[in-house]
C-alpha positions as CSV (number, residue, x, y, z in Angstrom):
1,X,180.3,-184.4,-87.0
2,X,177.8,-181.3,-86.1
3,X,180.8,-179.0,-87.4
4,X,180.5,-181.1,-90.7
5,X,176.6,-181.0,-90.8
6,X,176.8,-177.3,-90.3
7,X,178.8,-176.4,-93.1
8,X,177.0,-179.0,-95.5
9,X,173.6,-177.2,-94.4
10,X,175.3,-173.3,-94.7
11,X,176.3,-174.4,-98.5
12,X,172.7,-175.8,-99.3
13,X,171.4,-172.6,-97.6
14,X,173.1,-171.0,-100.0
15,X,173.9,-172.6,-103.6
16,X,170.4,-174.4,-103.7
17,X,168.2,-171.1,-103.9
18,X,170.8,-169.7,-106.6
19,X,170.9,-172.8,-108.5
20,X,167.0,-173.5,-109.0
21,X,166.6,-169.4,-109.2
22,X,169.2,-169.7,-112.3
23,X,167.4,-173.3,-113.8
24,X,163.8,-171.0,-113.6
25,X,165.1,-168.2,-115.2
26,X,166.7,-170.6,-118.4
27,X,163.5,-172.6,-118.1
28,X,161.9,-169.9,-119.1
29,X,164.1,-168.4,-121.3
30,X,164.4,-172.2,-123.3
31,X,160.6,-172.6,-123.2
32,X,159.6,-169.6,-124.7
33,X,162.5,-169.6,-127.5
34,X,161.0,-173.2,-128.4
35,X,157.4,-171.9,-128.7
36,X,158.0,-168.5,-130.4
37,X,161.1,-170.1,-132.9
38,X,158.6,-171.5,-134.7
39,X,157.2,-168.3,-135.6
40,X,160.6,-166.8,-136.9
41,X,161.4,-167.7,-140.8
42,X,164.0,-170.3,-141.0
43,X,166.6,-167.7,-142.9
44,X,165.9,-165.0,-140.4
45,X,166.1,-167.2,-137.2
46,X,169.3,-166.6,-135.1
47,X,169.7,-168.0,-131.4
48,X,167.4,-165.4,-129.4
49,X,165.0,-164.3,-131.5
50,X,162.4,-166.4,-130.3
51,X,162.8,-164.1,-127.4
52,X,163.1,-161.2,-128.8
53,X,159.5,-161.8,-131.0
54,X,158.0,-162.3,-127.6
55,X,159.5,-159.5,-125.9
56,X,158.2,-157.7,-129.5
57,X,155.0,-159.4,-128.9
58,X,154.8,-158.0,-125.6
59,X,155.0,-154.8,-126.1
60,X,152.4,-155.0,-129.6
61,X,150.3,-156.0,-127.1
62,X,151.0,-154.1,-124.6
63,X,150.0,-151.0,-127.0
64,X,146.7,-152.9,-128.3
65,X,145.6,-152.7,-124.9
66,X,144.9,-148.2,-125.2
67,X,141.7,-149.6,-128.0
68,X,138.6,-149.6,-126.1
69,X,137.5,-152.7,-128.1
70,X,140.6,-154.6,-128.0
71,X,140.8,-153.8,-123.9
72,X,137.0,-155.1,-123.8
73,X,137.4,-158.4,-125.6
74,X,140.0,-159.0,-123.2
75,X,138.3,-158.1,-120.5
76,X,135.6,-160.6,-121.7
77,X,138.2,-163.2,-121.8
78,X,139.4,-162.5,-118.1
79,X,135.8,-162.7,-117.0
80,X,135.6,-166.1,-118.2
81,X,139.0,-167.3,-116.5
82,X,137.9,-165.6,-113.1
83,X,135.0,-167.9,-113.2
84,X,136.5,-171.5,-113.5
85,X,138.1,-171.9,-109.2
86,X,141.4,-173.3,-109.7
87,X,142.1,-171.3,-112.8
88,X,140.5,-167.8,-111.4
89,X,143.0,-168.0,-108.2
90,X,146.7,-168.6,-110.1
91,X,145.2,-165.9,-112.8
92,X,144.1,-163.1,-110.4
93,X,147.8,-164.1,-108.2
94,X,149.4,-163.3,-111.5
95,X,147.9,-160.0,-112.9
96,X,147.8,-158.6,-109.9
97,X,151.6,-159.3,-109.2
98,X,152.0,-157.8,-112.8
99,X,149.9,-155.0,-112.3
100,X,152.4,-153.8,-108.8
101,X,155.4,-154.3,-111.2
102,X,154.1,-152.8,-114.2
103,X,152.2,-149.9,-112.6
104,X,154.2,-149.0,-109.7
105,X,155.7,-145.7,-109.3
106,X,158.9,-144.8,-107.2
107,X,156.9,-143.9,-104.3
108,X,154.9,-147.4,-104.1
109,X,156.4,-149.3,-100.6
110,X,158.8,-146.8,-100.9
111,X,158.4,-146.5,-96.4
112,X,158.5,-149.3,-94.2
113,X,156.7,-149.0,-91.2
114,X,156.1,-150.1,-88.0
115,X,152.3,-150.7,-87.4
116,X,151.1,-151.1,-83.3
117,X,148.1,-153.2,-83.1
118,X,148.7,-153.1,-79.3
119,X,151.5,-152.4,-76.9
120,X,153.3,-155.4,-76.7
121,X,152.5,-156.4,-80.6
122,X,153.9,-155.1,-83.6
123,X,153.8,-155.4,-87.7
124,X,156.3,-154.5,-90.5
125,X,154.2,-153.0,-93.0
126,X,154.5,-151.0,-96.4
127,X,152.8,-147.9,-97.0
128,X,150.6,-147.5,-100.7
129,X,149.0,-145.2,-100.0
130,X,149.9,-142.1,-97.5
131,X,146.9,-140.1,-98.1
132,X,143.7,-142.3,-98.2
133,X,140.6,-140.1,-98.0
134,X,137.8,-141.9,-96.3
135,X,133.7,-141.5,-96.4
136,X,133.6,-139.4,-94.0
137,X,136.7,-137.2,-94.7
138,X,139.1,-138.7,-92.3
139,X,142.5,-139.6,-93.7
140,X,143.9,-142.8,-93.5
141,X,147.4,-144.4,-94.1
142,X,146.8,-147.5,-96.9
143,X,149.6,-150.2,-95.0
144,X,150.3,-153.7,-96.6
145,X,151.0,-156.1,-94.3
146,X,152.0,-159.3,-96.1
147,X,152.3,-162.6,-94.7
148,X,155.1,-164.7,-93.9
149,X,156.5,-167.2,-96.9
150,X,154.4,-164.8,-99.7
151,X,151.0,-166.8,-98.2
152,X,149.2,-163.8,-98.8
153,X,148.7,-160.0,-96.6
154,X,146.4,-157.4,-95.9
155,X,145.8,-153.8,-96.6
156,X,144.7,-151.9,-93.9
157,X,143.9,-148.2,-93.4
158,X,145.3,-146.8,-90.2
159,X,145.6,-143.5,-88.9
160,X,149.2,-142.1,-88.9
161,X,150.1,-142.0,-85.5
162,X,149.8,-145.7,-85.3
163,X,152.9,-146.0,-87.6
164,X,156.4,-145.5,-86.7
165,X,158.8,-144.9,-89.4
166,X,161.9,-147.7,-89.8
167,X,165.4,-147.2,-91.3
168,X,165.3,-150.4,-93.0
169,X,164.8,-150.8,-96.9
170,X,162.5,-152.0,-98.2
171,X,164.3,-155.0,-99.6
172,X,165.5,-156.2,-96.4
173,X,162.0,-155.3,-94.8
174,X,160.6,-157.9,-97.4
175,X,163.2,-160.1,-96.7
176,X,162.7,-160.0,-93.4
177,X,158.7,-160.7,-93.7
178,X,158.7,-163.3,-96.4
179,X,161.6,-165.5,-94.6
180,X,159.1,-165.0,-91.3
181,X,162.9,-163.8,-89.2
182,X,164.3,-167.0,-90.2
183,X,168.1,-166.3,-90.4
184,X,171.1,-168.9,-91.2
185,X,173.7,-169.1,-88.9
């Protein structure tokens, strides 16, 4: 019976994240054909082009965004959002989890490191930043530590010899943070 339980739990381990990973993706995919069909003339409308209009829309807006004027009303409209609690954390989680994707270079988490706090306690961490330039002209290492299960992390600036490079990518670093060492057998 354990045998049996085993290999029930090692296929949920496995088909359930693909499954609802596949159902977000088409969830999106369906919702945001719905909305934008709409918007697509009835004798110009083939299957996709809702999504292609956003991914057109995207980009429009994307460009809009180098006007100084267009960028401020924006801004005026993201002031408001971070004002109202609920709304102001799932916004900020967002655009700043659209700004690292957007924005980042190569380089960005591009070393996984091993940060001592003390001797018998150690982080996984990401390096940012490897030249950070503080006050009073030291340099500093900008680290990312997240937290386990994406709860949250913390940057911290630490001076180099408190790192320790690791052969690990950073993909299975990540992995390795996020799922806090949890492993299936």
């Amino acid at each position: 019976m354990q045998s049996l339980s085993a290999i029930f739990w090692k296929g949920a381990a496995t088909l359930l994240p693909l499954l609802v990973t596949v159902y977000a993706l088409y969830w999106v995919v369906v919702s945001v054909e719905r909305l934008l069909r709409r918007l697509v003339p009835a004798e110009l409308y083939f299957p996709g082009s809702g999504l292609l209009l956003a991914v057109v829309l995207i980009a429009v807006f994307g460009a809009l965004m180098h006007f100084f004027l267009f960028e401020r009303l924006i801004g005026l409209g993201t002031g408001l959002l971070n004002r109202i609690p609920v709304v102001k954390s799932l916004y900020s989680a967002l655009q700043d989890f659209l700004d690292y994707v957007g924005h980042r270079s190569t380089d960005d988490l591009s070393r996984v490191v091993l940060v001592t706090l003390q001797d018998d306690c150690r982080l996984i961490g990401f390096v940012t930043n490897p030249r950070f330039e503080l006050e009073d002209g030291s340099e500093r290492v900008s680290v990312y530590l997240p937290m386990s299960y994406q709860i949250g992390g913390f940057m911290v600036l630490l001076s180099p010899d408190r790192l320790e490079p690791l052969d690990i990518s950073v993909e299975d670093a990540m992995r390795l943070v996020l799922t806090a060492g949890v492993r299936s057998r």
